[in-house]
VEXMILO-995532 format. One record per residue: residue in three letters; x, y, z of N, C-alpha, C in turn; chain. Coordinates in steps of 0.2 Angstrom, whole numbers. Example, Ala and Ser with C-alpha at 12.3 -4.5 7.8 and 13.67 -1.06 7.14 Angstrom:
{ALA; {66; -28; 39}; {62; -22; 39}; {66; -16; 39}; A}
{SER; {64; -11; 35}; {68; -5; 36}; {64; 0; 39}; A}
! end
This chain:
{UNK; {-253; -254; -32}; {-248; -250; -28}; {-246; -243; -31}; A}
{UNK; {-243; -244; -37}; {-244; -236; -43}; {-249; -233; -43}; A}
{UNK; {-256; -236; -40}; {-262; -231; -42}; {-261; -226; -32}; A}
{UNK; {-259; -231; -29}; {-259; -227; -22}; {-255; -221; -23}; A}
{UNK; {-249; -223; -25}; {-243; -219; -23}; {-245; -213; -30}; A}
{UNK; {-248; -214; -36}; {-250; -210; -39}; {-257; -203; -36}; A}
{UNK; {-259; -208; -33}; {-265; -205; -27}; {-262; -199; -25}; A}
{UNK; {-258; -201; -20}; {-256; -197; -14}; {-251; -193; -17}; A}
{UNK; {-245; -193; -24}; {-240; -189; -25}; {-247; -183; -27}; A}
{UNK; {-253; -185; -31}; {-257; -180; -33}; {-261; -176; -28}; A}
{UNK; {-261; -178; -23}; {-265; -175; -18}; {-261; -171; -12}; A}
{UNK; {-254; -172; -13}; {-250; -169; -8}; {-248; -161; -12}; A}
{UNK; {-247; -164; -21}; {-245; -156; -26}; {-253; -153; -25}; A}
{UNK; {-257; -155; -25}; {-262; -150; -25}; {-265; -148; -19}; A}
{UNK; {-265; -151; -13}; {-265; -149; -9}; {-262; -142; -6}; A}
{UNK; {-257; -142; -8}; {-250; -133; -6}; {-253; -127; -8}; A}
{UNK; {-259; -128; -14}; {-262; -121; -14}; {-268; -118; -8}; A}
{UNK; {-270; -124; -4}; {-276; -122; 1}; {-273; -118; 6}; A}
{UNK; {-267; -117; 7}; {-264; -112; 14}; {-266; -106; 10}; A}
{UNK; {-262; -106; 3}; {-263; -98; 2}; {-270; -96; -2}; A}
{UNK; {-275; -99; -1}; {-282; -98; -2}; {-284; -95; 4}; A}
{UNK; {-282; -96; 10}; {-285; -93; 17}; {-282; -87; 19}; A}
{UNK; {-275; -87; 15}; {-271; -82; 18}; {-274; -74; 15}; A}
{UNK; {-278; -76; 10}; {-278; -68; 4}; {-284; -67; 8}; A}
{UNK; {-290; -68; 14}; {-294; -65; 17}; {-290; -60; 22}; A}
{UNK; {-286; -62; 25}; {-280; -59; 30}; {-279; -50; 30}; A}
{UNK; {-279; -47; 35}; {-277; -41; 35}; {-270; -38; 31}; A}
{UNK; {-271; -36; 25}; {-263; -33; 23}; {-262; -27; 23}; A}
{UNK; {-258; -23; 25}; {-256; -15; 25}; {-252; -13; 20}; A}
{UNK; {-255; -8; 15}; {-253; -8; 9}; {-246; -1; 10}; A}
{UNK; {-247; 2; 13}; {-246; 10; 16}; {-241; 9; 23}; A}
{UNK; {-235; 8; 26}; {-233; 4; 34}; {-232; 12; 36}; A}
{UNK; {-231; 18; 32}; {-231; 25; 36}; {-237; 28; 38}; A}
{UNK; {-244; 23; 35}; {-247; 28; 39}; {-250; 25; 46}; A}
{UNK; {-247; 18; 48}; {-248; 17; 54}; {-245; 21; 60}; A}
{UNK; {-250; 21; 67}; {-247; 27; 70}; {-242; 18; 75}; A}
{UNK; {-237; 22; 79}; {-234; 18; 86}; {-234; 24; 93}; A}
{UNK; {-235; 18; 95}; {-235; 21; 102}; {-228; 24; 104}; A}
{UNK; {-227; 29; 105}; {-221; 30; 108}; {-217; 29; 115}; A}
{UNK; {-224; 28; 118}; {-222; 28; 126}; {-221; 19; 128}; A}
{UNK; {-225; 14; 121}; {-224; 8; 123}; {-216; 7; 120}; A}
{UNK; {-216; 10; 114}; {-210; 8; 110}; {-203; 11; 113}; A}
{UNK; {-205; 14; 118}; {-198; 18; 122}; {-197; 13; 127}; A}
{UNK; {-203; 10; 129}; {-202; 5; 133}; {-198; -1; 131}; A}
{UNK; {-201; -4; 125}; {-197; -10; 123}; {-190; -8; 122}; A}
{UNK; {-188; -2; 117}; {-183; -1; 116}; {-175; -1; 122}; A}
{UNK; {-181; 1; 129}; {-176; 3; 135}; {-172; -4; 135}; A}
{UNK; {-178; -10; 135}; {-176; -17; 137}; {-170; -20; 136}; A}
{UNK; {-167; -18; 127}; {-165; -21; 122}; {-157; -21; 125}; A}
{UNK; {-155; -24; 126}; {-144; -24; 129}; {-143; -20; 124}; A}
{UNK; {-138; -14; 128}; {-135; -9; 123}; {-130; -13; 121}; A}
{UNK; {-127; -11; 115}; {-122; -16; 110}; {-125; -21; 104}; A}
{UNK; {-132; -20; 104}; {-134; -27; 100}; {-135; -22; 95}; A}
{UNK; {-136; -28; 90}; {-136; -25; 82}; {-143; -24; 81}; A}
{UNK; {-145; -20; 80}; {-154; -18; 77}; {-155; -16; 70}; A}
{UNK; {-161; -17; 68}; {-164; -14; 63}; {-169; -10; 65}; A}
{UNK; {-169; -3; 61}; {-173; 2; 64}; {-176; 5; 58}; A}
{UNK; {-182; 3; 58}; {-186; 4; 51}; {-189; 10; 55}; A}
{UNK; {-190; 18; 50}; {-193; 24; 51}; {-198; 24; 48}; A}
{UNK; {-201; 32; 50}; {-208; 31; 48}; {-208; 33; 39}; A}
{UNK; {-202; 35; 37}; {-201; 40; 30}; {-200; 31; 26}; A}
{UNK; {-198; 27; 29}; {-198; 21; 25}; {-191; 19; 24}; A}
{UNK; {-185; 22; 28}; {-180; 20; 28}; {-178; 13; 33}; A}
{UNK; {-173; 11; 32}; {-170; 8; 37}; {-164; 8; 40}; A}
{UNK; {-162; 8; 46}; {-156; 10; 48}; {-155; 1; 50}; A}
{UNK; {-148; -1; 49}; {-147; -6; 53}; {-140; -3; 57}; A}
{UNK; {-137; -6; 62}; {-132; -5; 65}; {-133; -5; 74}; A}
{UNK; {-129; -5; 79}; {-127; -4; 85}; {-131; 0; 88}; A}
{UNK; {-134; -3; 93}; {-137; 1; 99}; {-133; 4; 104}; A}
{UNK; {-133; 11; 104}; {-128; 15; 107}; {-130; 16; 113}; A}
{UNK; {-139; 21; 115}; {-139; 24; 118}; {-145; 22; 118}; A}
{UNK; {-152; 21; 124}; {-161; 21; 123}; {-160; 22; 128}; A}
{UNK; {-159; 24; 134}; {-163; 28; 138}; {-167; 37; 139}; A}
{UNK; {-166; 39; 133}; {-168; 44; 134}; {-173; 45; 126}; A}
{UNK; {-176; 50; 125}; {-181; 49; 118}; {-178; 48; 112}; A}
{UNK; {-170; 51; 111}; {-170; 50; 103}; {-165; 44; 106}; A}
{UNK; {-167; 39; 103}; {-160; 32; 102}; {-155; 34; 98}; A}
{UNK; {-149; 30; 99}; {-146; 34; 97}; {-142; 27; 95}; A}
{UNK; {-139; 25; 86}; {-138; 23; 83}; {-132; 22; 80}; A}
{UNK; {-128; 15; 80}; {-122; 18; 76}; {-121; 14; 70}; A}
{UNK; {-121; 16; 64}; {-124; 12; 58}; {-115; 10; 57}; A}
{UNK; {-117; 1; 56}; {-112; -2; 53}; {-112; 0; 46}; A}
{UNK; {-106; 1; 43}; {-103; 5; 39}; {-95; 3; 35}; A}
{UNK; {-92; 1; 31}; {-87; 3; 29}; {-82; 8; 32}; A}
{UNK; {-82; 14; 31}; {-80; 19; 35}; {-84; 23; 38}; A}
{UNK; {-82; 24; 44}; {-85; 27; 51}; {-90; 33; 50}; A}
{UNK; {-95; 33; 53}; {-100; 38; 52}; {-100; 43; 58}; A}
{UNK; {-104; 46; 61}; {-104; 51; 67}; {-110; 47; 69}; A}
{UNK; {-113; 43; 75}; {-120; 41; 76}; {-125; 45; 76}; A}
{UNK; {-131; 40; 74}; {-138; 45; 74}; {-143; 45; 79}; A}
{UNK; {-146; 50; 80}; {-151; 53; 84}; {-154; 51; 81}; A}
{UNK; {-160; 46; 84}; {-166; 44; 81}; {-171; 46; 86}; A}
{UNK; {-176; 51; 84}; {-182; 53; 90}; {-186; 48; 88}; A}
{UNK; {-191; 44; 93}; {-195; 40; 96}; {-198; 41; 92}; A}
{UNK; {-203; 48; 90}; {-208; 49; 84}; {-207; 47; 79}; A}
{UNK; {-204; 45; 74}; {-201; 45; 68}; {-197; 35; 69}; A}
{UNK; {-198; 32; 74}; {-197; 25; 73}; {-205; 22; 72}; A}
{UNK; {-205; 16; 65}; {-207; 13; 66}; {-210; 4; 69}; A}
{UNK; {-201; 2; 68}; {-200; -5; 73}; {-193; -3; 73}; A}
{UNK; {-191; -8; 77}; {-185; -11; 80}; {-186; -16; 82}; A}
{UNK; {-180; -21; 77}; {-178; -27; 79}; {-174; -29; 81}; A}
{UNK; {-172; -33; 83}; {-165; -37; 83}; {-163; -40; 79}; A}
{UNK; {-157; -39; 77}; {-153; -45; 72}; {-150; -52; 76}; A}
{UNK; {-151; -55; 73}; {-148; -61; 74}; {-145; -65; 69}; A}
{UNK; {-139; -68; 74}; {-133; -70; 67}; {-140; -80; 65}; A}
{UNK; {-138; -80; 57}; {-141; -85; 58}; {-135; -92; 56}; A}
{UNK; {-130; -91; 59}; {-124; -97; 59}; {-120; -94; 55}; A}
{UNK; {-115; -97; 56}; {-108; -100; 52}; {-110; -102; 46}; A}
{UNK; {-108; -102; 40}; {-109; -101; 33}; {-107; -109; 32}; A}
{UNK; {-101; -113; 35}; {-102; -120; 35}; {-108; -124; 38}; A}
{UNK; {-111; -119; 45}; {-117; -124; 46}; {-121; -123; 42}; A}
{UNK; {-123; -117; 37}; {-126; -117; 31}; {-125; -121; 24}; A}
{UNK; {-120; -123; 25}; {-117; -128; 19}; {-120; -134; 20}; A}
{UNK; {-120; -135; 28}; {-121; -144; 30}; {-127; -143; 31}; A}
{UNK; {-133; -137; 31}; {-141; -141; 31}; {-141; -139; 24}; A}
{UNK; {-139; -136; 20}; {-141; -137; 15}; {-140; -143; 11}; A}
{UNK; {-134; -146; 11}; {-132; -154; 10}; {-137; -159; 13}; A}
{UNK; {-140; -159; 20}; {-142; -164; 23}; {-150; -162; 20}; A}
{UNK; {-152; -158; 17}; {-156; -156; 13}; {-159; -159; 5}; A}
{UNK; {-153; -159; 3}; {-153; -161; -5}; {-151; -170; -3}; A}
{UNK; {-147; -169; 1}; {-148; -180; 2}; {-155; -181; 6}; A}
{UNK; {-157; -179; 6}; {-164; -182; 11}; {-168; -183; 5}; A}
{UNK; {-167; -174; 0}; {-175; -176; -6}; {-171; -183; -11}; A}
{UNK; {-165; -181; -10}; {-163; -187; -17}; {-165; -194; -13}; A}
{UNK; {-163; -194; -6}; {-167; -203; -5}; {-174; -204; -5}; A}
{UNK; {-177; -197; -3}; {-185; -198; -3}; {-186; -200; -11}; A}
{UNK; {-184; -198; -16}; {-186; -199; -24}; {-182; -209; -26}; A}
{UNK; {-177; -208; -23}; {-177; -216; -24}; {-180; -220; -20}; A}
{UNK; {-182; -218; -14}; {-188; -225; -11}; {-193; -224; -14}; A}
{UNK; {-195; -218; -16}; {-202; -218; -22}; {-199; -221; -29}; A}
{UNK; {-196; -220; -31}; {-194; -225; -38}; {-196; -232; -34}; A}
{UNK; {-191; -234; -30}; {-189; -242; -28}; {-198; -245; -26}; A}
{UNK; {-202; -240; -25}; {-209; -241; -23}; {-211; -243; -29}; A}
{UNK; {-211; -238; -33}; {-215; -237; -41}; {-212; -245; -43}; A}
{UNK; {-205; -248; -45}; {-203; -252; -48}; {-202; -259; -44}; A}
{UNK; {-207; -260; -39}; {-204; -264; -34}; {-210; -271; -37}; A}
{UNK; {-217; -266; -38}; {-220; -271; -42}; {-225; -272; -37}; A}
{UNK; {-229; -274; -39}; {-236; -274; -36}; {-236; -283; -31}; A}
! end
């Protein structure tokens, strides 16, 4: 029973490196300013998005703006960056976006407390039914 369970803990750790053997064929972009964007698709998607929602607006220069969608029906979007103290909002022209996201909130910081918790109890029981395996005797 210990040669199985040795088996498999060793074939599970070494199996984790075969994903990223496949992965380093993959196309990577070392340069993200010199891809070109469509302007007239990305004005589209941009029109779609609910004004008031929180975006990330990566530029061609390599910045990032995050903050409040004010205004996209028209070429420059028009952004209000979340801030400490109040800024004037920005005219962002179409050429000069590289993407736009959406943010999303990813929970309440207790529901973050509770998957992390129900996370460390899960590996701590999966380690003692593998002890109680290992010690159980053949």
């Amino acid at each position: 029973m210990r040669r199985i369970i040795a088996l498999v803990l060793i074939l599970a750790t070494g199996s984790a490196g075969c994903a990223t053997a496949r992965a380093q064929g993959s196309r990577i972009i070392t340069n993200p300013a010199a891809t070109t964007v469509d302007t007239d698709l990305m004005a589209s998607y941009v029109r779609q998005l609910p004004l008031g929602s929180r975006v990330r607006v990566s530029l061609a220069n390599g910045t990032v703006v995050r903050g409040t969608l004010m205004k996209a029906d028209a070429d420059p979007i028009v952004v209000q960056k979340r801030t400490r103290i109040p800024e004037a909002p920005l005219h962002i022209p179409l050429k000069d976006v590289q993407a736009v996201e959406l943010e999303s909130k990813t929970g309440s910081p207790a529901r973050n407390i509770a998957v992390g918790a129900a996370a460390g109890a899960a590996a701590a029981l999966g380690v003692l039914l593998v002890l109680a395996a290992i010690f159980a005797g053949d």
